[in-house]
N, C-alpha and C positions, 0 to 999 in steps of 0.2 A: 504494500500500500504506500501510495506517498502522500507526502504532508508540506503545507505551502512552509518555503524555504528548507526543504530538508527533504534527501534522499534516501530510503531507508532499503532499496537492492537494487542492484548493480544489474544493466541489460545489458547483451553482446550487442556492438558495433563492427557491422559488416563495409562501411564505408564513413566517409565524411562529412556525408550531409546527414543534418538535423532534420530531421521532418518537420519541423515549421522552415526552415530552407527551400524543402523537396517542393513543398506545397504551396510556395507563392509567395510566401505573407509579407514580403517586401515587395513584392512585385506583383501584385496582386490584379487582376485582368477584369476585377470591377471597373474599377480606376478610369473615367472616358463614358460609364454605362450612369450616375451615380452624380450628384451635385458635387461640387469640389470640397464643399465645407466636408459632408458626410464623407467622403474620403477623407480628409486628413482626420478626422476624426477617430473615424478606423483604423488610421493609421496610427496615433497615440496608443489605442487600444493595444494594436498588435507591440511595436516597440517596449510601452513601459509593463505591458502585462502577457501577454500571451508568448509572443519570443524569449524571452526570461526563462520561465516556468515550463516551454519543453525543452528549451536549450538546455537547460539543468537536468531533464531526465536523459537525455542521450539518446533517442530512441532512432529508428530509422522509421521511415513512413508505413510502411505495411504493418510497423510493429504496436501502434499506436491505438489503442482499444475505447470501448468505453469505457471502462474503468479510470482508463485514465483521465478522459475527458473529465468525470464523476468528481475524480480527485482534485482536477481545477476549480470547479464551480465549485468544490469545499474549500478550498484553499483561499479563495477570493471572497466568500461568502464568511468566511470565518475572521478573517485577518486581511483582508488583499489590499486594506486601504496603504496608497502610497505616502500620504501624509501622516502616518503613524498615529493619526488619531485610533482610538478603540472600536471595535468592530469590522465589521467588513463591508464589500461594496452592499448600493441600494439594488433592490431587487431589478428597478428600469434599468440600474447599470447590466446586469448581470444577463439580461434576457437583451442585448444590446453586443451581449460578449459570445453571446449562443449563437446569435443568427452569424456572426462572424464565422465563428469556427465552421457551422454547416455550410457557409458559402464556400471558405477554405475547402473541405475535404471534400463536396459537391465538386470543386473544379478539380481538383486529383483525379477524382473518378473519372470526369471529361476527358484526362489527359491519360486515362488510362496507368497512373502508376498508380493509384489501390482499388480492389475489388469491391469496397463498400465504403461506405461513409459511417465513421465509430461516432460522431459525434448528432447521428440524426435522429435517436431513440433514445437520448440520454435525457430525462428529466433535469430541471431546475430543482435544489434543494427545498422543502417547504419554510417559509417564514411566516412569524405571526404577521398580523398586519400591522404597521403604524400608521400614525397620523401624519396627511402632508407638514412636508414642510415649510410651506410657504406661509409668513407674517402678512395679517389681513391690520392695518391701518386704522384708527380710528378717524373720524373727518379731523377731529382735533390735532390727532398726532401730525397727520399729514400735512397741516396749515404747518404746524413747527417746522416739519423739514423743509417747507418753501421757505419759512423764513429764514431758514439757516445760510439759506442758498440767495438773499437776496443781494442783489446789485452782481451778482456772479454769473458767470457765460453759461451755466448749467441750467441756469434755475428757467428760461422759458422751457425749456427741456423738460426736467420733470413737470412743469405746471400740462403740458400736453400728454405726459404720458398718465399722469392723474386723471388728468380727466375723458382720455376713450382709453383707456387700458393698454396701450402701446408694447407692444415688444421694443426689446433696442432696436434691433434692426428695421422696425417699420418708422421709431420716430426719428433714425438718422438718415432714412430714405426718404422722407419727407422732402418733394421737391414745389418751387412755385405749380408747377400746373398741375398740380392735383392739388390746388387750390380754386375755388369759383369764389370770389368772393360778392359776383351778382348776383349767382345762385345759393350763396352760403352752404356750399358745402366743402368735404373733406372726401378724399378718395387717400385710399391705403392701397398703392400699385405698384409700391417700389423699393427694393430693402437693402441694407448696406450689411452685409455679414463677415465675421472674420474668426476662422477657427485656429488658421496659422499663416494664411493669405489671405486678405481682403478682398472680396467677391459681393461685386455691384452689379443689381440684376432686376429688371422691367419685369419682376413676378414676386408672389410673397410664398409664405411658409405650405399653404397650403388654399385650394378656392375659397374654403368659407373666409380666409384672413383676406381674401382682395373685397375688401367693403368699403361703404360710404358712409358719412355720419354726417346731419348738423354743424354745419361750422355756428357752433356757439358765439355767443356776443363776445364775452370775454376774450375767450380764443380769439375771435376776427381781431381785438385792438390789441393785441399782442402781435400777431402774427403782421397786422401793417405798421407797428412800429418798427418791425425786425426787417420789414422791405424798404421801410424809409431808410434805415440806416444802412441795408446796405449797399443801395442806391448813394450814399453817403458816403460810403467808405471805397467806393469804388470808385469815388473824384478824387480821394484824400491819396489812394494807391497811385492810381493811375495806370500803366502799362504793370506795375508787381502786380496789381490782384487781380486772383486767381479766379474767374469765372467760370462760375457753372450755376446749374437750378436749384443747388442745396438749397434748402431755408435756414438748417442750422449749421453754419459755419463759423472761423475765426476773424477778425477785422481785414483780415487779407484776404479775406476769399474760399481760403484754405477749406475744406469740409472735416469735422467735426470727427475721428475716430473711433470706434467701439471701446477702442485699450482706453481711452483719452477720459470717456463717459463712464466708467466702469470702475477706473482706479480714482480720476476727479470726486466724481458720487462719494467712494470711500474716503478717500484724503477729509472731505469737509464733514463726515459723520465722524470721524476719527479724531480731529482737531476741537468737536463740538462736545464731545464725549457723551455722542449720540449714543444710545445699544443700536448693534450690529442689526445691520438688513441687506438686502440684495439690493440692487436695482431695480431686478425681476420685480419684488416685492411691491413696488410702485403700481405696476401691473393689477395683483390681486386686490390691491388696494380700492382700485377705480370702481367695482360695482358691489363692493361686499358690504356699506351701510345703506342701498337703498332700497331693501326690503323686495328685491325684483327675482322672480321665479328664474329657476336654472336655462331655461329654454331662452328668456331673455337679454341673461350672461352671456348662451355663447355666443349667441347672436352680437353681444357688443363688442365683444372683445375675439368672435373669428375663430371658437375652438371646431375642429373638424367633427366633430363627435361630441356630445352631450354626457357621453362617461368622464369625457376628459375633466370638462364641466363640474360633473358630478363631486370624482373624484378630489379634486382640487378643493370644492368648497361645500365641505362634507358639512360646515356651521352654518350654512345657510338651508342646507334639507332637513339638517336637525328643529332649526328654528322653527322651519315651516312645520314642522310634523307638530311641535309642540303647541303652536299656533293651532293649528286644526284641531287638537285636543282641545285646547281649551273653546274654540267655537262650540265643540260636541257637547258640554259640559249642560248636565239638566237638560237635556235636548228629549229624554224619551221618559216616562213614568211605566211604573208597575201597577 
């Protein structure tokens, strides 16, 4: 049996390739089929965890069983966190790790160097279930974090991802023309993602996330103060700045980075001796005080699937459930 970081029997080695060698995993023939982000993703995956963990067993590719497969997802599920925090990966990470591997040993098979795929009947370990992790906001808390952020290049940023629940990537794809400002609306049509390359792309995460919304009053005088200036700041540059249709860029033009909004966000929660949140967290934020049914959530905020939904904001079904209790309440006699 083996055990995450530790080998406990010795296989024969009939050659020098690793079977994570044999089988792609650097080179892997998704790559081209696949969004770029989702590659290098998988690509993280395989480098800091999967190549590791068989390069350490030694095996050759034919030799590679489910068992072993077994032994990884214990190994990761138990311990596999790279930050040495306690515990092991989240269960999405783990089923993220799975579909890897069976892609991996699915294109073996193609290539004809193994007879089956060991890792296509291998269950996931069972876990209990937790509770998301995502921080739901109170409107109160949320005014604080604007204010922390005032007079700061961030702060129209969060004030938009508050209010239609924005991914990073959709409020730094935000460009003038999915703006109507005759029609007052907002179109979400364009995303800025970056997993290890930054990848700008005329599509979002998924169809329900290509939506429109109300361009709010608020919003609108926000958004045409940031056109005025940077009609302004585009006299003050002159031939340096840098044009494009961003809305949220630097005084030069520049467009606004994922790394830039992510570590920025942290630096001034850190400096404010904020307690910790995501970014994301902005996100959940946006529909979880106003009393609105799940079907309306996804709807605002673009989730493909109403589990997603669900899942996510399991305090707002509770609510509702209790709610309906108490409508029920002396409702029927004996």
């Amino acid at each position: 049996m083996f055990f995450c970081g530790q080998k406990t029997t010795r296989l024969n080695v009939k050659n020098n390739h690793h079977a994570a060698q044999k089988a792609g995993l650097k080179k892997y023939q998704a790559k081209g089929k696949i969004e770029l982000c989702t590659w290098e993703s998988y690509e993280i995956y395989l480098t800091r965890h999967i190549i590791p963990f068989f390069k350490m067993l030694d095996l050759k590719l034919s030799e590679v069983s489910p068992r072993h497969i077994s032994s990884y997802y214990e190994c990761k599920f138990s311990g596999g966190r790279l930050d040495k925090k306690q515990g092991g990966l989240s269960a999405a990470s783990m089923k993220k790790h799975s579909s890897i591997l069976k892609m991996i040993f699915k294109e073996a098979m193609l290539l004809e160097l193994i007879d089956r795929n060991p890792a296509a009947l291998v269950p996931l370990p069972r876990r209990d279930p937790v509770e998301p992790k995502g921080l739901f906001l109170t409107t109160e808390e949320a005014n604080k974090v604007l204010q922390l952020f005032r007079g700061h290049q961030l702060q129209p940023v969060l004030y938009l991802t508050l209010y239609y629940g924005l991914r990073r990537s959709e409020v730094l794809g935000l460009k003038w023309n999915a703006i109507d400002f005759s029609a007052n609306t907002l179109r979400i049509q364009h995303t800025v993602v970056r997993q290890k390359t930054l990848v700008v792309k005329d599509k979002t995460k998924s169809l329900n996330s290509r939506r429109a919304y109300q361009l709010l009053p608020e919003i609108k005088e926000i958004l045409l103060e940031l056109h005025g200036n940077s009609q302004e700041h585009s006299e003050i540059f002159g031939r340096a700045y840098q044009k494009s249709d961003y809305i949220f860029v630097w005084p030069d033009g520049r467009r606004l980075s994922p790394d830039y909004l992510t570590q920025g966000f942290q630096h001034i929660l850190r400096k404010n001796n904020f307690p910790h949140m995501r970014f994301h967290d902005l996100r959940h934020s946006a529909a979880s005080n106003k009393g609105w049914g799940l079907k309306e959530i996804q709807e605002w905020l673009g989730h493909s699937d109403i589990q997603v939904t669900g899942n996510i904001y399991t305090h707002i079904s509770k609510q509702r459930s209790a709610n309906m209790a108490k409508d029920l309440e002396n409702t029927f006699r004996l």
